[in-house]
N, C-alpha and C positions, 0 to 999 in steps of 0.2 A: 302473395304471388306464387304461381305453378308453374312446372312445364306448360300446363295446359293453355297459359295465358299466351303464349308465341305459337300454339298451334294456327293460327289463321294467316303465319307470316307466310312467307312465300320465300323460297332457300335464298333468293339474293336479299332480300327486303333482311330475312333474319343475318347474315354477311355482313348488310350496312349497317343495322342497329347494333349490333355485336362490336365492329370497329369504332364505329363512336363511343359508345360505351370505354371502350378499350382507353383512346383519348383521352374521354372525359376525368377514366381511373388515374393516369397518369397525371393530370394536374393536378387534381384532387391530392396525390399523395406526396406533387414537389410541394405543394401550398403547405400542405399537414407538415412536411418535415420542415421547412423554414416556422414555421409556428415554434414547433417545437425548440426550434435553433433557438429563438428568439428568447423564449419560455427560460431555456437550461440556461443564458446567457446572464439574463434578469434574477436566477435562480427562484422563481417564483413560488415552486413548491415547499418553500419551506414556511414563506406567512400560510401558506393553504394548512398545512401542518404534517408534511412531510418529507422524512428524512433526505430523500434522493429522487435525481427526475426518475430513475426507475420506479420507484416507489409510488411515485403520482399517477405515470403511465397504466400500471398497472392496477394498483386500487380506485384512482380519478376516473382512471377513460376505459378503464376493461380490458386493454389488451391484455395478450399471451405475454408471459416471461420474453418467449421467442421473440414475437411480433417488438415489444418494447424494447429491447437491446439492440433490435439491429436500425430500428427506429431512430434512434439514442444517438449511435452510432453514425448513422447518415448525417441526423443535425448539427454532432458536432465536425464532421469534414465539411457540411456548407457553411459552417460558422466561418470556418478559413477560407473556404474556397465556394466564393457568388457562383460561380459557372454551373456550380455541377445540381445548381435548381432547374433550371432552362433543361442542363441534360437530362433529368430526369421527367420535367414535362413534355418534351419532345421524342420522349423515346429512345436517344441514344444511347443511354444507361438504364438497368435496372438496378432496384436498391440493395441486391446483392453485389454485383458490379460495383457500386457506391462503396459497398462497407469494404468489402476488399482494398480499394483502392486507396481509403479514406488514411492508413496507416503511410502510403508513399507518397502523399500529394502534396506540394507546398507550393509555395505562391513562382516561383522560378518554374517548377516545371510541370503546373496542372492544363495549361494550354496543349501542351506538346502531348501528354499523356491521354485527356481526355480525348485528344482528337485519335490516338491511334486506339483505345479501348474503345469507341465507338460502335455501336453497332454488334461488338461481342455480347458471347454467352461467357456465362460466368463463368466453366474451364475453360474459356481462350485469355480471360481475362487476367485466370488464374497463370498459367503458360506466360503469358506476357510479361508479368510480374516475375516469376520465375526466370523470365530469359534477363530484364532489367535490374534488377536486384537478388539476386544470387543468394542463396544464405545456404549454411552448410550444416545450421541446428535449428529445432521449434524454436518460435517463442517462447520467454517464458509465459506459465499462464497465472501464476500467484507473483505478488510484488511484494518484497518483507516489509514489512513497517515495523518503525522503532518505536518499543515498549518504554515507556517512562521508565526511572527506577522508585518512585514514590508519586504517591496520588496528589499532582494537587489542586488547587483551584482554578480552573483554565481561566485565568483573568491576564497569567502571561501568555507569550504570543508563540506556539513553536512553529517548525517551518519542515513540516513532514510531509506538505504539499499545496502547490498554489493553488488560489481561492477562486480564479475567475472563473472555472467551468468545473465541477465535480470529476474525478477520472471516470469513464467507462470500467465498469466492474466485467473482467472478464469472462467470457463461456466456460461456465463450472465442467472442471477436467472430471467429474461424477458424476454417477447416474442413481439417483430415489426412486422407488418406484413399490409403491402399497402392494400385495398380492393377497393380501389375507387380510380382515383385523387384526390391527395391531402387529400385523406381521410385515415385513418392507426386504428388497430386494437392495442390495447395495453392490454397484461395480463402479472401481475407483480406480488409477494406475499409482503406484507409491514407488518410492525411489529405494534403492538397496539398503540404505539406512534407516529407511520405515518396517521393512523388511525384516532387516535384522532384531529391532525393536519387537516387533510382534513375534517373532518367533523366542525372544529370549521372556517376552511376560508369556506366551503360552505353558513354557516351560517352567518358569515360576509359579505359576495359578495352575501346576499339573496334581496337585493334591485337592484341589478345590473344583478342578474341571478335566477330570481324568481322561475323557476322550478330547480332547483339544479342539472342543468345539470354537472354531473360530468368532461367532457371532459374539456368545458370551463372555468371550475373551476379551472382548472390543467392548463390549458394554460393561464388563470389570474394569478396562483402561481406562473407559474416558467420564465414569465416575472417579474414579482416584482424580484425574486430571483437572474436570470439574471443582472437585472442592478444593485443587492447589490454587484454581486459578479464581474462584470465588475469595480465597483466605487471601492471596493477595491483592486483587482487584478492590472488594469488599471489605476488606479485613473479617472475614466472617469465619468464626469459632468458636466450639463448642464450650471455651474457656477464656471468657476474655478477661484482658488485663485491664488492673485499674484506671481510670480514664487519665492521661496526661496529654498538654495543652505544649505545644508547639512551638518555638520563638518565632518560627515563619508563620507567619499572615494568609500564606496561603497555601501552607497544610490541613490537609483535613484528618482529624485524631480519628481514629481507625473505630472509635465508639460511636463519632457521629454518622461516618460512612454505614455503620450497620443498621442503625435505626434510619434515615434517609433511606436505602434500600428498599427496606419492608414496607416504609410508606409510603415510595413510589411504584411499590411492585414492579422494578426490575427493568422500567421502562421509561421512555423519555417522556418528561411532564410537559413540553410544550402545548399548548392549546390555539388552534387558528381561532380569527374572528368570528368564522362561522361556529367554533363550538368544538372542533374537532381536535381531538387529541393524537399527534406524534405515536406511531404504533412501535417506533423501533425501540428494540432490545439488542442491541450490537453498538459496538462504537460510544458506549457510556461513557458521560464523562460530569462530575461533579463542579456544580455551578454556586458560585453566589449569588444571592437575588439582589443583594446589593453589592456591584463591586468589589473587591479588594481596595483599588484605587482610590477610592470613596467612602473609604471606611468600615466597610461592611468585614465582620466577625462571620468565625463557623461556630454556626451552632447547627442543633436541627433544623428552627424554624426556615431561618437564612438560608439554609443550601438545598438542592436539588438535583435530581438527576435531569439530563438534556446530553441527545445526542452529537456529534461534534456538527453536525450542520445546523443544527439549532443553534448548539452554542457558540457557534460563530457571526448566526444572525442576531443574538442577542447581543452579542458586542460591537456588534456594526451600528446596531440601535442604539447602544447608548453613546459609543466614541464618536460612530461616524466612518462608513465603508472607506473614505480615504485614508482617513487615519490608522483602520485596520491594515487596510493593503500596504501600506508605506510599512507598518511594524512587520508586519511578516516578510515582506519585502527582506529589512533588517536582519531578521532572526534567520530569513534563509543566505542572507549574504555571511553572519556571523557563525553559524553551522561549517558552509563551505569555509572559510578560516580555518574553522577547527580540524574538520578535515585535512586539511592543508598541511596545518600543523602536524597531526598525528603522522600523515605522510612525510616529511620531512623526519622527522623524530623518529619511524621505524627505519627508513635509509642511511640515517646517522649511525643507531646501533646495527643493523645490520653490518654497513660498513666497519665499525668497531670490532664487531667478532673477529675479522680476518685477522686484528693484532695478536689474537690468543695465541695461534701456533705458534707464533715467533716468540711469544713469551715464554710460554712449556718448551720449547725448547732449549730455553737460556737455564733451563732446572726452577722456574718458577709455580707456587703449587696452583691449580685451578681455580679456586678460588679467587687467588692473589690476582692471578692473571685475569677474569673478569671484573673486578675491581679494578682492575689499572689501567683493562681498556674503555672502562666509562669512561675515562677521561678524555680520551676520542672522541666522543660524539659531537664534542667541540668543535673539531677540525673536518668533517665530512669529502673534504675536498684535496685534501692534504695528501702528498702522497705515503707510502704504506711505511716506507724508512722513519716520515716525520711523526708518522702515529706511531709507532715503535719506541723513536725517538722519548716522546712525551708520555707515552703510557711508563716510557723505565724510569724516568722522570721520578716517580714518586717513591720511588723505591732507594733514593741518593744518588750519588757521586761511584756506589759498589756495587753489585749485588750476588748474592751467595748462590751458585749450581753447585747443586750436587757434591758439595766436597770441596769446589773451586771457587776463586772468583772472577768476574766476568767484571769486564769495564763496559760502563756503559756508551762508551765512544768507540767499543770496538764495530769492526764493520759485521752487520748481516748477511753479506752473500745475496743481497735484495736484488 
């Protein structure tokens, strides 16, 4: 089809075909995104055999990075919110409108919201949002995730994020961009500390890269970085130790990690029924082919490498999706505990420190004096006489300042 194909219209005949069209585009795209809703919700692309709905979107159906994100992003606000499909076939919203809004909308007050976003462009929509929700900082646009301290066989459950829907991977804060062979343009924003960082390995690599060419500076860093994070990841080096075998069940010895590696080439081994192999290389994570639970040993043959979406659908397969969600359920209530814990436990010692000065001032040495206000942490609640009280405590019935002695029933001045 051409221009040439509508040269016979006639300026209102092409007006109505145009608005229909226009129509037609707008269900067409609420339909595609409730699809879609539906698709992330089922998490389907991972029997297909990949990693993320991005991933499907974009290898499966061909869209843009662009076009699939915001995509992504609409189906999961209709997953919460029915209405905003209608608004979207009708015209009251565009899918920019959508993705905007998608981060403030909840079931209490998408009625209210939808109706006054209606009918906007997306900076009024933006404005709106602005006048309703206020904020005084960006987003952030990276979320930290918690690195294991040892590799092991993910057959335990951890709870570094729930399972029903994948999160939305953010709009990468950098820009790639080829200009030459083998040549690429990089504009990123880094924080003061990244800053500092570059500027202190420029300086260090100034014998080896005497005009401080930034580029090569960066490609010196992030091979060093590469092989920390292979050596740990991997266990891969250029001197390995001799093999030893593990009391946990589900460690994997750092010799089997490196031969797995090589014969998964570095990628996820899931395979769909149609044939197709998992392309991701991120987010590795070493698998049993037989359980842990079930007996299954590390060896080579046994383990594999599989992304954490895969190997999450493999364990749904074998326990059973309830049984997973309930366990992680668990592990993320048992996390928050620990959290808890550690929060109460910094507040205790914190609170503890304030016994120090009253100690050093009795002529007790520094040391002593942090020693004897651990015994504080006991009391968190206790006023600062009884922490005083109890830290001198350990110290008997006397204790020696500076020359003198001090009772320890004498008063503080508290």
């Amino acid at each position: 089809m051409t221009n040439r194909s509508f040269a016979h219209l006639s300026d209102g005949a092409l007006l109505r075909d145009l608005a229909a069209h226009v129509a037609r585009h707008r269900t067409s795209t609420a339909t595609l995104i409730a699809y879609l809703a539906e698709v992330d919700a089922r998490k389907l692309y991972r029997p297909a055999g990949y990693p993320s709905m991005r991933a499907f979107c974009v290898e499966q159906l061909g869209m843009s990075e662009d076009s699939a994100y915001k995509r992504i992003q609409a189906a999961r606000a209709v997953h919460e919110i029915d209405a905003l499909v209608s608004a979207l076939a009708d015209g009251r919203l565009n899918l920019s409108g959508v993705c905007l809004l998608a981060a403030h909308l909840t079931p209490e007050n998408a009625a209210e919201l939808l109706d006054e976003a209606a009918g906007k462009s997306k900076s009024a929509i933006a404005q709106l949002l602005a006048r309703r929700f206020p904020s005084s900082e960006m987003l952030p646009m990276v979320e930290a995730l918690p690195e294991p301290s040892r590799q092991l066989a993910p057959g335990q459950v951890e709870s570094s994020a729930p399972e029903r829907m994948e999160a939305p991977a953010p709009a990468p804060p950098f820009k790639i961009a080829p200009i030459a062979p083998e040549r690429f343009t990089l504009q990123v924003t880094i924080s003061q500390s990244a800053h500092d960082f570059l500027r202190s390995a420029q300086a260090l690599l100034s014998h080896q890269i005497p005009n401080g060419d930034l580029g090569k500076v960066l490609e010196r860093a992030l091979e060093l970085a590469v092989q920390q994070l292979e050596k740990r990841k991997f266990a891969q080096t250029e001197r390995p130790r001799p093999a030893r075998q593990s009391s946990n069940p589900r460690t994997i010895p750092a010799h089997i990690r490196r031969a797995v590696r090589e014969r998964d080439g570095n990628q996820c081994t899931f395979v769909s029924e149609g044939g197709r192999r998992c392309s991701a290389t991120s987010r590795l994570e070493f698998d049993h082919v037989d359980p842990v639970a079930r007996g299954g040993d590390a060896t080579v043959e046994s383990v594999r490498l599989l992304c954490r979406a895969h190997n999450q659908y493999e364990a749904e397969r074998t326990y059973g999706a309830e049984f997973m969600a309930r366990k992680r359920q668990e592990a993320r209530a048992a996390a928050a505990e620990r959290a808890a814990a550690e929060a109460r436990k910094a507040a205790a010692q914190e609170k503890a420190q304030e016994v120090i000065p009253w100690l050093r001032r009795l002529g007790i040495s520094a040391i002593q004096a942090r020693q004897a206000a651990e015994r504080c942490e006991s009391i968190p609640n206790a006023s600062l006489e009884d922490r005083v009280r109890l830290a001198l405590s350990c110290f008997g019935p006397r204790t020696p300042a500076r020359g003198r002695v001090v009772s320890t029933s004498a008063g503080f001045g508290l």
